[in-house]
Backbone and ligand atoms as CSV (ligand in chain L), in Angstrom:
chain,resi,resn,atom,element,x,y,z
A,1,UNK,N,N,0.842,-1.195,0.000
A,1,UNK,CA,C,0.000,0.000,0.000
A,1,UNK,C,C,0.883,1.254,0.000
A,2,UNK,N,N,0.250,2.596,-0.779
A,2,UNK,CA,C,1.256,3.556,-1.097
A,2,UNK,C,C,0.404,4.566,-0.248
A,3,UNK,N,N,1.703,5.085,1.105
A,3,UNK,CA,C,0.998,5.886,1.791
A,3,UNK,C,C,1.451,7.146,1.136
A,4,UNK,N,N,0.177,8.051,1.443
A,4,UNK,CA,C,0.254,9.539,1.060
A,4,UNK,C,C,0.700,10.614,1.922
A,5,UNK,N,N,1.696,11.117,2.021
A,5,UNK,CA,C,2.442,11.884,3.296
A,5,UNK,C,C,1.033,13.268,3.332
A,6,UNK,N,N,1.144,13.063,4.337
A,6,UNK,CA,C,0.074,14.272,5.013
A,6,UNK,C,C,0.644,15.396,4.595
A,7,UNK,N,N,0.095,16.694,4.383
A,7,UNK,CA,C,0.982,18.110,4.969
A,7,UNK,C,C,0.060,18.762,5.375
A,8,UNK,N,N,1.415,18.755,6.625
A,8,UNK,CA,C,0.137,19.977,7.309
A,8,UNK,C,C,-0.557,21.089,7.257
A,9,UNK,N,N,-1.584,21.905,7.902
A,9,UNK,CA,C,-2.114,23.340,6.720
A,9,UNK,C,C,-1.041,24.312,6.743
A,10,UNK,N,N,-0.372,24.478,8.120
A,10,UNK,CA,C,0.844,25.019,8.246
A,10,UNK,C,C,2.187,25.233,6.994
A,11,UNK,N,N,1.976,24.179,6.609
A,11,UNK,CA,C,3.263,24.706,5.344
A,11,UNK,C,C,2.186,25.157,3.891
A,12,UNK,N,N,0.940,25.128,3.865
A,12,UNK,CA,C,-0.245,25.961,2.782
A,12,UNK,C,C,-0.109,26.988,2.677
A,13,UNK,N,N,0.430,27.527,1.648
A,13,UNK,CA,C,0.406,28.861,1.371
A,13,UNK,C,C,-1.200,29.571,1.824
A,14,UNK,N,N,-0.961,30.786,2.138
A,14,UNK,CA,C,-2.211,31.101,2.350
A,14,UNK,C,C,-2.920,31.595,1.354
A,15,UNK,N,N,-2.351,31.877,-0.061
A,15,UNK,CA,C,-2.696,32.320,-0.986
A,15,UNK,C,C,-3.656,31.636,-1.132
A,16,UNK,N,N,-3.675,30.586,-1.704
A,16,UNK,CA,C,-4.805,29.335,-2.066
A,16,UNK,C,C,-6.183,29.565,-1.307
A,17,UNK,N,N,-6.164,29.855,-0.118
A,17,UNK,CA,C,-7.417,30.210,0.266
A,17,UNK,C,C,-7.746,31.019,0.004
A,18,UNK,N,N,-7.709,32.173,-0.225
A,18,UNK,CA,C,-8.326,33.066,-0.979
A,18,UNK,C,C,-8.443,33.063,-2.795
A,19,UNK,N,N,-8.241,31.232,-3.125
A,19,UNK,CA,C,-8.354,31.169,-4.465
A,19,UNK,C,C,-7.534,31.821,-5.143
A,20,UNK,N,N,-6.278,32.361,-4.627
A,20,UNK,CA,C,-5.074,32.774,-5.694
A,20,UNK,C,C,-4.620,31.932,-6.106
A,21,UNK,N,N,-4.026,31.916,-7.586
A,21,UNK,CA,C,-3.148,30.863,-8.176
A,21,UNK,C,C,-2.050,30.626,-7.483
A,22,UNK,N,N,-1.253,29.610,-7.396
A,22,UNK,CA,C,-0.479,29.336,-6.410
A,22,UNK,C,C,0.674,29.682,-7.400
A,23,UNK,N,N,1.659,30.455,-7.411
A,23,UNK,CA,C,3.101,30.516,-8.268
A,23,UNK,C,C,3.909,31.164,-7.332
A,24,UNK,N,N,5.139,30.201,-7.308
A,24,UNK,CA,C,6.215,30.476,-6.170
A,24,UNK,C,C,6.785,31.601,-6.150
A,25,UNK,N,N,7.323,31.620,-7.436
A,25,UNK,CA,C,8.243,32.779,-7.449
A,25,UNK,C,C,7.942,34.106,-8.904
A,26,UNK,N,N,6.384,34.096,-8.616
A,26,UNK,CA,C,5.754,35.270,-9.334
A,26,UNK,C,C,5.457,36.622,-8.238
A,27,UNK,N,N,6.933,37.030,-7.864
A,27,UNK,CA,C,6.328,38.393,-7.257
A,27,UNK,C,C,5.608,39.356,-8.176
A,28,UNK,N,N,5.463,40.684,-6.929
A,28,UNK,CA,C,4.272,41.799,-7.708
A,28,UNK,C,C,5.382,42.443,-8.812
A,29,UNK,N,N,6.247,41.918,-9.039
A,29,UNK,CA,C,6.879,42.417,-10.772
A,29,UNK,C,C,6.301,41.433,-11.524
A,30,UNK,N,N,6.171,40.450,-11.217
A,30,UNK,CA,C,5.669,39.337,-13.202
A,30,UNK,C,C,4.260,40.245,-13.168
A,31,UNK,N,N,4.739,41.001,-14.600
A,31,UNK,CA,C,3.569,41.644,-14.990
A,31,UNK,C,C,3.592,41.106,-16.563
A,32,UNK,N,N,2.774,39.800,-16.867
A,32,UNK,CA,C,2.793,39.511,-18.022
A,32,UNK,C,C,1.410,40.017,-18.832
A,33,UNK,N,N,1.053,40.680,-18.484
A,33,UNK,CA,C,-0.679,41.064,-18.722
A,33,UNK,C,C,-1.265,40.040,-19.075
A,34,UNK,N,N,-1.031,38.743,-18.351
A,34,UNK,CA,C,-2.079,37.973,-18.611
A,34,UNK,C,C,-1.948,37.557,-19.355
A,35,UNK,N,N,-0.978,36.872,-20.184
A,35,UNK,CA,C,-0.423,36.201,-21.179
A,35,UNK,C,C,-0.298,34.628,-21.133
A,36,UNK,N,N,0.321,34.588,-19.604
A,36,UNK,CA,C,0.213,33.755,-19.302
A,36,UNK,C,C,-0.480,32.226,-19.381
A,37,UNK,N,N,-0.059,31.270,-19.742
A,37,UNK,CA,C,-1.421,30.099,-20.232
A,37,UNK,C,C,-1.359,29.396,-18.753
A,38,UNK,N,N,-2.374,28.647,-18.962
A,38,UNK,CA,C,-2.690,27.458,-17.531
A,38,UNK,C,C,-1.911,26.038,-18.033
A,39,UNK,N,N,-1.873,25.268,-17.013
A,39,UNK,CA,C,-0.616,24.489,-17.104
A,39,UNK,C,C,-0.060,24.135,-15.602
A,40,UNK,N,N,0.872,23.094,-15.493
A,40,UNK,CA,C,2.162,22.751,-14.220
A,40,UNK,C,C,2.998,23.383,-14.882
A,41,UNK,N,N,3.539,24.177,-13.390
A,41,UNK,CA,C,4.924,24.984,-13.315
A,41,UNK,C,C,5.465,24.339,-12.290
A,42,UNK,N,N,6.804,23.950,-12.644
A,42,UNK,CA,C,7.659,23.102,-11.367
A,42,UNK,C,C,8.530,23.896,-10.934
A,43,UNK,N,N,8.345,24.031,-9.345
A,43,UNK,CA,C,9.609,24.561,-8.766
A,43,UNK,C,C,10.401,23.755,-8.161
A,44,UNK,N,N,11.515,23.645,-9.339
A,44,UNK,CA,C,12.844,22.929,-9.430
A,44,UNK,C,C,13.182,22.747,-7.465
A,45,UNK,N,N,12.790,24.208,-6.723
A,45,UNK,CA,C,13.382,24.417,-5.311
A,45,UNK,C,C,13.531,23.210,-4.609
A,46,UNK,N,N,11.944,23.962,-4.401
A,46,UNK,CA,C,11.091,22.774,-3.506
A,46,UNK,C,C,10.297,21.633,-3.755
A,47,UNK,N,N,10.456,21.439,-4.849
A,47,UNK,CA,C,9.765,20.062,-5.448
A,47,UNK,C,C,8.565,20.044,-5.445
A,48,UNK,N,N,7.735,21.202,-5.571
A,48,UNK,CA,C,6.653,21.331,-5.594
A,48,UNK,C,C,6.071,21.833,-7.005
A,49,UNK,N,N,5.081,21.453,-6.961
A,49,UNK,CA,C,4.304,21.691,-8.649
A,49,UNK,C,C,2.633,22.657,-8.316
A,50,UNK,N,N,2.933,23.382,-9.062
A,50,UNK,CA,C,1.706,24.065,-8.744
A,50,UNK,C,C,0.907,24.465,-10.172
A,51,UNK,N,N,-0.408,24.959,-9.816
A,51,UNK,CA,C,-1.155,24.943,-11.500
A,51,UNK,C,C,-1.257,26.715,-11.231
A,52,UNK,N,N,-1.089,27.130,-12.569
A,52,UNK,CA,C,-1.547,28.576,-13.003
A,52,UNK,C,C,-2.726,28.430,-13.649
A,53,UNK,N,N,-3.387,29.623,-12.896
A,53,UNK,CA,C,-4.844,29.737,-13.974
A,53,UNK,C,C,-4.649,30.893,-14.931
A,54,UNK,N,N,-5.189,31.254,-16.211
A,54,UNK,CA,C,-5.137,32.159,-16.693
A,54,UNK,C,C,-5.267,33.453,-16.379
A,55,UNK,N,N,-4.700,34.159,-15.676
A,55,UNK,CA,C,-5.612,35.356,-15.391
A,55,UNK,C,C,-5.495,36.589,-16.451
A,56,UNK,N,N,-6.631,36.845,-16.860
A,56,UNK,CA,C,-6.907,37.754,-17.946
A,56,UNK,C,C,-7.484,38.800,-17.536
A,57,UNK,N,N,-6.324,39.662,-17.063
A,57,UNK,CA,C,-6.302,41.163,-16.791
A,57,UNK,C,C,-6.531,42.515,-17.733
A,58,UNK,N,N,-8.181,42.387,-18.178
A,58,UNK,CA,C,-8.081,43.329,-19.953
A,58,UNK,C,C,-8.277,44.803,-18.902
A,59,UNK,N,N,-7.808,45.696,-19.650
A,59,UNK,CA,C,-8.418,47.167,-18.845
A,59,UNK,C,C,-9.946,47.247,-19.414
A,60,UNK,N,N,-10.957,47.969,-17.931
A,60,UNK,CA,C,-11.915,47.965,-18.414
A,60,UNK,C,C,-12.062,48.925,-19.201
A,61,UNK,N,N,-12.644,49.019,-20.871
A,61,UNK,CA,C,-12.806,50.237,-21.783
A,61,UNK,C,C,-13.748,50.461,-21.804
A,62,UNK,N,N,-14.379,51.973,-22.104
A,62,UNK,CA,C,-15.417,52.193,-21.992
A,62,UNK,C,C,-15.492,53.013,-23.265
A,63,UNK,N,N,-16.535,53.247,-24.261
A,63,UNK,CA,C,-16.753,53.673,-24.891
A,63,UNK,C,C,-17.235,55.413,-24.580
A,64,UNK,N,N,-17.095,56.192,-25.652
A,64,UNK,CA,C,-17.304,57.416,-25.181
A,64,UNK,C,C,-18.285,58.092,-26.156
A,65,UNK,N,N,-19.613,58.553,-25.911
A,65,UNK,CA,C,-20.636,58.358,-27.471
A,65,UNK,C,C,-21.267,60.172,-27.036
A,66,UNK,N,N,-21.099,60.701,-28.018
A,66,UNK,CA,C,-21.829,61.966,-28.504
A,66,UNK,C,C,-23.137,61.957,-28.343
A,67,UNK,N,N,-23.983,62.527,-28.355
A,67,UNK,CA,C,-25.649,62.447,-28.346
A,67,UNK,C,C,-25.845,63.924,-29.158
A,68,UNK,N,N,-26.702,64.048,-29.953
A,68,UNK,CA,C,-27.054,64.866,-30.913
A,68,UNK,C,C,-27.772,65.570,-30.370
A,69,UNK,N,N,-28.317,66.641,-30.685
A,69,UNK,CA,C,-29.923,67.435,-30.391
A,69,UNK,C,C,-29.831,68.800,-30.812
A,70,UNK,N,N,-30.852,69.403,-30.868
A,70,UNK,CA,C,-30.786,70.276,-32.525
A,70,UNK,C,C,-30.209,71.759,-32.156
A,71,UNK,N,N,-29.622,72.353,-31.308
A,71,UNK,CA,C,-29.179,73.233,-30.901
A,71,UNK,C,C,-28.191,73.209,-30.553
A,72,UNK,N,N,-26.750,72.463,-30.449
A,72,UNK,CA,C,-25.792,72.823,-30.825
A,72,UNK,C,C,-24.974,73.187,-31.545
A,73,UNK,N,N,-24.128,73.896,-32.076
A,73,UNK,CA,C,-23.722,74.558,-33.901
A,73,UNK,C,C,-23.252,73.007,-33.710
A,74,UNK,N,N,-22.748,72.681,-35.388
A,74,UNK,CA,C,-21.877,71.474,-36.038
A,74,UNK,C,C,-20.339,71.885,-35.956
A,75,UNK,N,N,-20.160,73.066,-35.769
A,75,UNK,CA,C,-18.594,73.713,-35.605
A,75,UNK,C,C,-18.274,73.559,-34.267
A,76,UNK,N,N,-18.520,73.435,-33.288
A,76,UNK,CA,C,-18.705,73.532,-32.420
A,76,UNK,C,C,-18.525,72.020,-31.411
A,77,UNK,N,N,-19.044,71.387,-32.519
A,77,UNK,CA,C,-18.960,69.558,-31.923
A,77,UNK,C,C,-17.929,69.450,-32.581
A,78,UNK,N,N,-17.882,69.456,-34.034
A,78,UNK,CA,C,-16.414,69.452,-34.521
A,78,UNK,C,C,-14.673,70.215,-33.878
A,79,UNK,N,N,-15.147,71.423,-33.474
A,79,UNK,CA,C,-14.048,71.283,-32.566
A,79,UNK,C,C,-13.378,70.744,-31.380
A,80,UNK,N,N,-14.349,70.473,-30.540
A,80,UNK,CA,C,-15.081,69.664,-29.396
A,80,UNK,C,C,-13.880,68.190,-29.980
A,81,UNK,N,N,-14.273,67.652,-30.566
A,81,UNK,CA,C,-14.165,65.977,-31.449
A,81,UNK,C,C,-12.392,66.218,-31.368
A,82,UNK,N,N,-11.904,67.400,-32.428
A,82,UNK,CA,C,-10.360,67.860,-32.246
A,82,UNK,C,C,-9.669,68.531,-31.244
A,83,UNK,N,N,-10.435,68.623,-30.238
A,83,UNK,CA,C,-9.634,68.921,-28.995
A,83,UNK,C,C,-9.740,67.878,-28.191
A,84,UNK,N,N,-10.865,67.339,-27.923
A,84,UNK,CA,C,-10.884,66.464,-26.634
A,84,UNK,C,C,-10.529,65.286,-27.332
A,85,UNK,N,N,-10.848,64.534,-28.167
A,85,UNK,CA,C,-10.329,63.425,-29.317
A,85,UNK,C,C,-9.362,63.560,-29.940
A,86,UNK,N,N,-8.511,64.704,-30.133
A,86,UNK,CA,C,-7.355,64.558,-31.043
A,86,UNK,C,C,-8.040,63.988,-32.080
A,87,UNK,N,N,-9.423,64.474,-32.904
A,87,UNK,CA,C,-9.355,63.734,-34.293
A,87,UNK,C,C,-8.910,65.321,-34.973
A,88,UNK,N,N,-8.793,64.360,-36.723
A,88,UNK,CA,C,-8.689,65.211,-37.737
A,88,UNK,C,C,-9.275,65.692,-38.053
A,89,UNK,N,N,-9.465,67.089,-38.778
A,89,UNK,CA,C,-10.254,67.887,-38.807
A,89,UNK,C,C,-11.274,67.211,-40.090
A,90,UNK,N,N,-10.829,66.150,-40.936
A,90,UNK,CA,C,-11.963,65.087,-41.795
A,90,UNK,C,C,-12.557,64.436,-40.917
A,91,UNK,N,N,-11.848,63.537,-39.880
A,91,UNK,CA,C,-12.885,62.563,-38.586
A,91,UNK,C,C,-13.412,63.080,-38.272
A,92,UNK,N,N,-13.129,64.518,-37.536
A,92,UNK,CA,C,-14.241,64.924,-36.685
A,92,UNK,C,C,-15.780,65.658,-37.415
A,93,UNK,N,N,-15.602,65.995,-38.671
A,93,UNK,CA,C,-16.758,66.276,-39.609
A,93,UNK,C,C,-17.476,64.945,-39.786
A,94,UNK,N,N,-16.750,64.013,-39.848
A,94,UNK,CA,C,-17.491,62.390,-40.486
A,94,UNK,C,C,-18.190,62.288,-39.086
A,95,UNK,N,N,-17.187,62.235,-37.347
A,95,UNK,CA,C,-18.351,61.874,-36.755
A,95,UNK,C,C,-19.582,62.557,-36.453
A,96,UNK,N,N,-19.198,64.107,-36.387
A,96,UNK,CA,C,-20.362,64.908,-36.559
A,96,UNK,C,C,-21.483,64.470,-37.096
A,97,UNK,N,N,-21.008,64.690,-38.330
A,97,UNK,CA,C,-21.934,64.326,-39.124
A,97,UNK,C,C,-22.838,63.223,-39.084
A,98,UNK,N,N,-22.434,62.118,-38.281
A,98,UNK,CA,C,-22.735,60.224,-38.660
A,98,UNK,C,C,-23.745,60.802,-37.328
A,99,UNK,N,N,-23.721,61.543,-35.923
A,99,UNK,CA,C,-24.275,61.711,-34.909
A,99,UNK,C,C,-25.043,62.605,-35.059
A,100,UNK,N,N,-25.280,63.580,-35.871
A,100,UNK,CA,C,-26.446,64.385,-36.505
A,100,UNK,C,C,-27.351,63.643,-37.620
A,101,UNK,N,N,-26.972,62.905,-38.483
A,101,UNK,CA,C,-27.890,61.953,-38.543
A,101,UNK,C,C,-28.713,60.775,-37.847
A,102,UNK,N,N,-27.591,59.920,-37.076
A,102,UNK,CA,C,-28.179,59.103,-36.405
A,102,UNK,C,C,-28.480,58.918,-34.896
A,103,UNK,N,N,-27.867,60.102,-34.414
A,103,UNK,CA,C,-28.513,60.335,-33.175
A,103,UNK,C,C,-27.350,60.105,-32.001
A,104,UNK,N,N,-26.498,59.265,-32.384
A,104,UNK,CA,C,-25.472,59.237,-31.496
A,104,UNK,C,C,-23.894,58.416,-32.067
A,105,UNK,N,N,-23.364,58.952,-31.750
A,105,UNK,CA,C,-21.673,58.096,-32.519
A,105,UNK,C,C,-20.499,58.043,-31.649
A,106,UNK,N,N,-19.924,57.277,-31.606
A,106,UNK,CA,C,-18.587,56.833,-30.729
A,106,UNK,C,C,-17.457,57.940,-31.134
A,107,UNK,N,N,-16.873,58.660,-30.335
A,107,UNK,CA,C,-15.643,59.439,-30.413
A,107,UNK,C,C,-14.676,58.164,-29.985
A,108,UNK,N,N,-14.712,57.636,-29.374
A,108,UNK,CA,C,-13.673,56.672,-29.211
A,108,UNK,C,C,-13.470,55.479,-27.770
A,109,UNK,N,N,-12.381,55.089,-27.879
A,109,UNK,CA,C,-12.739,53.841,-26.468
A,109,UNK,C,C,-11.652,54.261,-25.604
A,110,UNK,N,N,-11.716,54.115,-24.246
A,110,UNK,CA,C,-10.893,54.072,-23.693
A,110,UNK,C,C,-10.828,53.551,-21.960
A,111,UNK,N,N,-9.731,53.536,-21.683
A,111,UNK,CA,C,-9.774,52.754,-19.845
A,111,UNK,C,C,-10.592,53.950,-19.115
A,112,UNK,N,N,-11.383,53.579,-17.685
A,112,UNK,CA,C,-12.144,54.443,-17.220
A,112,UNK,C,C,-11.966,55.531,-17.177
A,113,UNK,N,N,-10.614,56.264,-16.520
A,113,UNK,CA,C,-10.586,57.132,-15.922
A,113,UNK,C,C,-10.193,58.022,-17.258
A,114,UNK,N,N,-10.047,57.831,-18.113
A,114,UNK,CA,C,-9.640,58.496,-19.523
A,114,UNK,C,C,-10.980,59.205,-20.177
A,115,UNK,N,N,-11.708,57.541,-19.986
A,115,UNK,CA,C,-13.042,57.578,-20.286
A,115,UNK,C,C,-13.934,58.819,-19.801
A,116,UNK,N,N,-13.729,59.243,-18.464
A,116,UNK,CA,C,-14.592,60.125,-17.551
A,116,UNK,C,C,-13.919,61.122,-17.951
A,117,UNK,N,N,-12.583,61.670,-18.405
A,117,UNK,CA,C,-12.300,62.901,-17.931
A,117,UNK,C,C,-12.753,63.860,-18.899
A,118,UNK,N,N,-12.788,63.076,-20.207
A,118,UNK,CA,C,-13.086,63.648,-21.665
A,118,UNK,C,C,-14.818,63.554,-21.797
A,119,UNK,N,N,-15.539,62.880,-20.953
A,119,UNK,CA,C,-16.576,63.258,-21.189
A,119,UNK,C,C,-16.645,64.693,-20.211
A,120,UNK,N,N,-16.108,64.438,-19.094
A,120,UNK,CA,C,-16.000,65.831,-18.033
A,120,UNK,C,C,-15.790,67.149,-19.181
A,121,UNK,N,N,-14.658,66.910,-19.727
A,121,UNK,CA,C,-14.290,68.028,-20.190
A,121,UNK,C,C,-15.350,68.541,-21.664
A,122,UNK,N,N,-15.759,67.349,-22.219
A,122,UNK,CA,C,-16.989,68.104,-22.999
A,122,UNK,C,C,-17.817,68.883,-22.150
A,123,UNK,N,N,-18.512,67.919,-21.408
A,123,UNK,CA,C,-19.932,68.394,-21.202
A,123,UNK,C,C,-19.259,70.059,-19.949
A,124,UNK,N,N,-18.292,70.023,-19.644
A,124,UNK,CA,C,-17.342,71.346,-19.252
A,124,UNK,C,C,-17.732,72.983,-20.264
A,125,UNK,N,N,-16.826,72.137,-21.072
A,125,UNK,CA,C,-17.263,73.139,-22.294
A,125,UNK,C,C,-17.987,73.484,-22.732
A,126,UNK,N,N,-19.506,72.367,-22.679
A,126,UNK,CA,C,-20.639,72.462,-23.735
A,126,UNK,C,C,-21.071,73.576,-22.393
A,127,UNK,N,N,-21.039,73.223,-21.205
A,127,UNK,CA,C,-21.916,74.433,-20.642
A,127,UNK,C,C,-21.339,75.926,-20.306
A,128,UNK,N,N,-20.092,76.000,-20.271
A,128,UNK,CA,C,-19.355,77.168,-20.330
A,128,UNK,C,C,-20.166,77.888,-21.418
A,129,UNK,N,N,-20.304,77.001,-22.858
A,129,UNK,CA,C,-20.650,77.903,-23.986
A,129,UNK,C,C,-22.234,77.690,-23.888
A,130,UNK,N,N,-22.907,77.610,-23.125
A,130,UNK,CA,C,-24.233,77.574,-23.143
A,130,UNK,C,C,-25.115,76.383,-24.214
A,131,UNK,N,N,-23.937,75.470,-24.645
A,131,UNK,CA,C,-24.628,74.562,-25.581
A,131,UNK,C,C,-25.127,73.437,-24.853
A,132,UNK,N,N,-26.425,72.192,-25.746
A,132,UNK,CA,C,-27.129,71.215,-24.206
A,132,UNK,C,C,-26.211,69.979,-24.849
A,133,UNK,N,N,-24.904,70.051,-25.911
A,133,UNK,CA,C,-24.380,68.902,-25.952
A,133,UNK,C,C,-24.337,67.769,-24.944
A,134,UNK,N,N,-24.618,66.735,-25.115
A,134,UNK,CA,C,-24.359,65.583,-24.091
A,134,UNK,C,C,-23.202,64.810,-24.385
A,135,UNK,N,N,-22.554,64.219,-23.419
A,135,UNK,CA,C,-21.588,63.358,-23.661
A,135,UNK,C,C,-21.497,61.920,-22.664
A,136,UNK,N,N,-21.584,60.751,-23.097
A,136,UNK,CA,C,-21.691,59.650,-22.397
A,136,UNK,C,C,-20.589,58.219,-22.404
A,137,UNK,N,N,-20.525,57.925,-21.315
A,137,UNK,CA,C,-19.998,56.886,-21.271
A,137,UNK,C,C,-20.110,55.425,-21.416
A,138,UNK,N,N,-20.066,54.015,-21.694
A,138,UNK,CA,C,-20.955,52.869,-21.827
A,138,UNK,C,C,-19.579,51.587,-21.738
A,139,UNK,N,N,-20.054,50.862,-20.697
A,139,UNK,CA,C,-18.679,49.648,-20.614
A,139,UNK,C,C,-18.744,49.235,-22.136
A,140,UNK,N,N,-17.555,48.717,-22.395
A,140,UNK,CA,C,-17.551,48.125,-23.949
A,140,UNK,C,C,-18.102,46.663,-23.887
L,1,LIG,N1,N,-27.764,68.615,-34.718
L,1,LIG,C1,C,-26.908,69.753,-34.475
L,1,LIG,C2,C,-27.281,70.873,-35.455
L,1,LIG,O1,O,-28.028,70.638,-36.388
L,1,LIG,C3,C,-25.439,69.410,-34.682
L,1,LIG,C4,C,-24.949,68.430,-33.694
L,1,LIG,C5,C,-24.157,67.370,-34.100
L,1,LIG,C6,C,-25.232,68.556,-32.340
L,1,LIG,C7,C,-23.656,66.458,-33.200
L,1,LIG,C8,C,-24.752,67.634,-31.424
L,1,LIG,O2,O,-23.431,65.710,-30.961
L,1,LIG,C9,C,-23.955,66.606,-31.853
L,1,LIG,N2,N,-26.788,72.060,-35.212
């Protein structure tokens, strides 16, 4: 009969209980963004084998969408588009334009806090200049 050596909870990482992947020697530098695949990783050390789970660390993006309505000039969103978007002065006519027809259009995607500041800074502007431009945010 093949006995199974006990271990005690004492030598358990404590990671594991809180459902962390167990990896020996992944300090807070392995920053692989999650590249990482699942699999046994052996540590040669201690003779121990442990499993990686994937962890897929995406930034959350959020989309950033114009809303139309009939009293703001079109010059006006268009500059809006090339200042706070860095578009070209052709993009920012196309999205104008695509959001005066259809009611609303994506200026662009980005991680939250990017996300918030550029809608801040429209809807900033739109009321400085007395315009009811809207500007919104939406998880991707
Ligand atoms: N519809 C506006 C007009 O006719 C122009 C406009 C375009 C306003 C896009 C808002 O997000 C907007 N003056």
């Amino acid at each position: 009969m093949i006995k199974t050596p006990s271990i005690s909870p004492a030598f358990l990482p404590l990671a594991t209980e809180q459902g962390a992947p167990l990896r020996p020697h992944a300090g807070p530098q392995d920053d692989d963004g999650g590249r990482r695949g699942g699999g046994d990783d052996s540590d040669f050390e201690s003779g121990t084998v442990t499993k990686t789970r994937p962890k897929t660390k995406r930034p959350n993006l959020y989309r950033v969408l114009l809303l139309n309505d009939d009293y703001t000039p079109m010059e006006f969103v268009v500059l809006v588009l090339q200042d706070v978007f860095n578009k070209s002065r052709e993009d920012a006519l196309q999205i104008m334009l695509h959001v005066h027809q259809k009611g609303v259009g994506e200026c662009g995607v980005y991680p939250y806090e990017v996300a918030e500041t550029k809608v801040t800074r429209v809807m900033d502007t739109a009321r400085k200049n007395q315009h009811p431009l809207q500007c919104v945010m939406e998880k991707q």
